[in-house]
N, C-alpha and C positions, 0 to 999 in steps of 0.2 A: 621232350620238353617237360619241363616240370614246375608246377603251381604249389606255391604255401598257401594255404586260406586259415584265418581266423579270427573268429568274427564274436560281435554279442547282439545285432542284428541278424537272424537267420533268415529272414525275406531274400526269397529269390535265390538263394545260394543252393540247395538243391538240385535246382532245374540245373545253373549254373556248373555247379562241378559235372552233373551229369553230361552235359553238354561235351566240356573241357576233356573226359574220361572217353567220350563218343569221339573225338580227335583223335587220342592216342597219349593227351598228355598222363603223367603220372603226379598223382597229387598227396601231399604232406597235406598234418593236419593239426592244432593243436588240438589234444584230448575232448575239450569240451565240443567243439568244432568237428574233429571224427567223432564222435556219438551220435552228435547231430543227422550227420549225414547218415551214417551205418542205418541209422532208424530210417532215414528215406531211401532203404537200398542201394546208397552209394558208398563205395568202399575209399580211405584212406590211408594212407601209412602213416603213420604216430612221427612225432616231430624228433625222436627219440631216435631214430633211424638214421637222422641227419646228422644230429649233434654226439650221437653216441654216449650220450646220456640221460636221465633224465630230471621231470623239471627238480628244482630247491626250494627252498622257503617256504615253503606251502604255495607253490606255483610262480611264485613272483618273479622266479627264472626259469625261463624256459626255450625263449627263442634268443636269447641275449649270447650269440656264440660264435665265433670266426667262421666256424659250418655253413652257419647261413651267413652272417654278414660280406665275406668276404666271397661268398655262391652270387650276390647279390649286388654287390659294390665294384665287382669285375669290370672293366672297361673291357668290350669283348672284341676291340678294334684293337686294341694294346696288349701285341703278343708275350711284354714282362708280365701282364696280370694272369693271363691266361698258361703261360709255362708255372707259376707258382701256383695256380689252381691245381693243374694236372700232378706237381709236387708233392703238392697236400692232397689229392686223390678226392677232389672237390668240383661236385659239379654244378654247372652254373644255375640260378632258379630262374626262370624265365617269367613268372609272373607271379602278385600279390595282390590278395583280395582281404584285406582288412578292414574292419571298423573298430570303435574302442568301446573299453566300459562306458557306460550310458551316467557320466557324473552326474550331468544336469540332471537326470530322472533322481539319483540318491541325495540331490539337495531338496530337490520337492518331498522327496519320501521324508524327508527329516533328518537322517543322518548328519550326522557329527562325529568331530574324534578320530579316532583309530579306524569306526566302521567306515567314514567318509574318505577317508587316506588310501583305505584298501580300495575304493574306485577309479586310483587314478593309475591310467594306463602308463605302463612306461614300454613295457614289449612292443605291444602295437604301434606304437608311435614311432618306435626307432625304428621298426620294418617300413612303418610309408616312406618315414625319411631319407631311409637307403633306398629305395626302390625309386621313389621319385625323384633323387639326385642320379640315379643310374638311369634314368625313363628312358632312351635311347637302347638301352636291350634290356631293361623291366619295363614291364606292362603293370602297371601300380592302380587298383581297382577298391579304390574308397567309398564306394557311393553302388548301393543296390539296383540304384536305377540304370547304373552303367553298364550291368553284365550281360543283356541281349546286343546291346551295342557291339562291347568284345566279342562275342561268340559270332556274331555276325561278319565282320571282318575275316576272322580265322577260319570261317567257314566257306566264305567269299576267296580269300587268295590266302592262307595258312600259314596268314600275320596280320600286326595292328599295323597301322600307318602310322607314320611321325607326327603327323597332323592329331591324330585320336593319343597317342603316346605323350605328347607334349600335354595337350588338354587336361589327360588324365592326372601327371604332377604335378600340373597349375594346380588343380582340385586339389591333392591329397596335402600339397601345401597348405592350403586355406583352411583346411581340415583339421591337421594338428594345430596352426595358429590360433584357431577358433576354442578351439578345447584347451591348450593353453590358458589363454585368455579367459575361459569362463572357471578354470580352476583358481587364476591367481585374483580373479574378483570377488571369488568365495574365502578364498586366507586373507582377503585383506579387507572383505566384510567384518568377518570373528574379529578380525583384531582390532576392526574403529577405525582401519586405514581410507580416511576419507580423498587423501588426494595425495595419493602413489607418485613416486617420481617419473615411472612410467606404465601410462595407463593405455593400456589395449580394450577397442570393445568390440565383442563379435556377434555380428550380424547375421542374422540369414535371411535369403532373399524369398518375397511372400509372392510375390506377384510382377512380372511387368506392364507396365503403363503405356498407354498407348501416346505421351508424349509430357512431356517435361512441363515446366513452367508457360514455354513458350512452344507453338506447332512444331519448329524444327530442331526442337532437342528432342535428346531422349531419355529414358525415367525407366524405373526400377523402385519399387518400394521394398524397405529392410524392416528388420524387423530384431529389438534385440533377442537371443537366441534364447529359447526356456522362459522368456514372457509369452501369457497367454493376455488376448484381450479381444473385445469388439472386432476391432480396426485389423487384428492381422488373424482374425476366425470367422470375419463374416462371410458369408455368400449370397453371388449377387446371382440375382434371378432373371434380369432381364437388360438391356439395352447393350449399348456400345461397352468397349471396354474400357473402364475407367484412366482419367490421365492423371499427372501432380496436382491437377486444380481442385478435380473431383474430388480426391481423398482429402485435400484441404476441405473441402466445403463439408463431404462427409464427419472428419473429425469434429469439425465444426457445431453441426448438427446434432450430433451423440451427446458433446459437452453443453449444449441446452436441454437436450430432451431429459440428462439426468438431472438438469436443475429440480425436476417436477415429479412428485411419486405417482398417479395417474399416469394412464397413457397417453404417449404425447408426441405429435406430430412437427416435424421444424423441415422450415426451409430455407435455404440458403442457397445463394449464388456470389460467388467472387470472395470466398468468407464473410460477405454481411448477410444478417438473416433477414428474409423476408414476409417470414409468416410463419405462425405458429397455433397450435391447435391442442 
């Protein structure tokens, strides 16, 4: 079995590969990503091995190759894909652990221009996409919080279930939309593009509610993605878990207590306020 990882997130990927290497899989790696690892005593083979090249443009190509693409895009039920794998002397990748350049962080940092261009992923992005259009034999692993999950399964019966496999491409779908999304909000900030002909906004999710509007809906608070604020950094200390009401009432509350430079107490039920201090 063999695993591509790479990442600009190294949380949890250590333990991760180690784990993966404790199976028996054999793991690729790009450059920055086997360093990573090497340094946590876990060994890699260079991505170079696969493609029989190495990267171009000052890395900008590197896993963009029929090597992998086509190791990955395999239908492994569909013996024409598999007789032209064996063809080409290519063999299939069994799982993908990617995350991307971190844009949103190089928009806070300031960047612009050329330096802001060079954060936007395009390797990354094309492996989730192949992976989790193939999720039925790739295992596509976007999210750090997901890798005890995998190893646990593999360890369990020495495979992911369709159930966890599907899951996982839902995610890494959502994943590149998102970062999509947050890159063509940033080009069409620069340019005064106030009202795109099509406008994506990507959310991440802060918290679940413990009920909607109403007792028998249900709720999820979002939050848009690389905004910081009150409302999706506060921590609650005490009580029940908050519902749609609460955080109404909450917001509610914030936006009088900063009418006042003093400290200042508000209370509020149903969004009307009813005292204040």
């Amino acid at each position: 079995m063999r695993a591509l990882l790479s990442v600009s997130d190294l949380t949890g990927l250590p333990a991760f590969a180690a784990g993966l290497r404790e199976l028996g899989w054999e793991l690729y790696a790009t450059d920055g990503t086997r360093r990573a690892l090497k340094s946590e005593g876990v060994e890699a083979l260079p991505v170079s091995d696969l493609t029989g090249s190495e990267s171009l443009l000052e890395g900008r190509v590197k896993t963009l190759h029929p090597q992998i693409h086509a190791a990955l895009l395999a239908r492994r039920d569909n013996p024409s894909h598999m007789n032209e794998l064996r063809a080409g002397s290519i063999v299939p990748i069994d799982l993908v652990a990617v995350n991307l350049y971190r844009f949103a962080d190089a928009v806070r940092a300031g960047l612009r221009g050329p330096e802001l261009i060079d954060q936007i992923d395009i390797g990354g992005v094309t492996l989730l996409r192949a992976a989790a259009k193939n999720h039925d034999g790739v295992v596509v692993v976007s999210r750090p919080d997901r890798y005890q999950t995998v190893l646990e399964e593999l360890r369990a019966s020495g495979d992911v279930s369709h159930d966890l496999r599907s899951r996982l491409g839902a995610e890494a779908f959502a994943h590149t939309a998102a970062y999509d999304a947050q890159i063509a909000s940033q080009l069409n900030a620069e340019l005064g593009t106030l009202f795109p002909d099509e406008l994506t906004i990507a959310l991440g999710k802060v918290r679940d509610l413990r009920y909607g509007e109403n007792p028998h809906q249900s709720a999820a608070f979002y939050a848009i993605r690389a905004e910081d604020g009150m409302m999706t950094s506060l921590v609650q200390l005490h009580g029940r878990q908050t519902s749609f009401n609460n955080m109404l009432d909450l917001d509610t509350a914030w936006q009088i207590a900063n009418d006042f430079p003093q400290p200042t107490v508000a209370i509020v039920k149903y969004t009307n306020p009813c005292g204040i201090a």
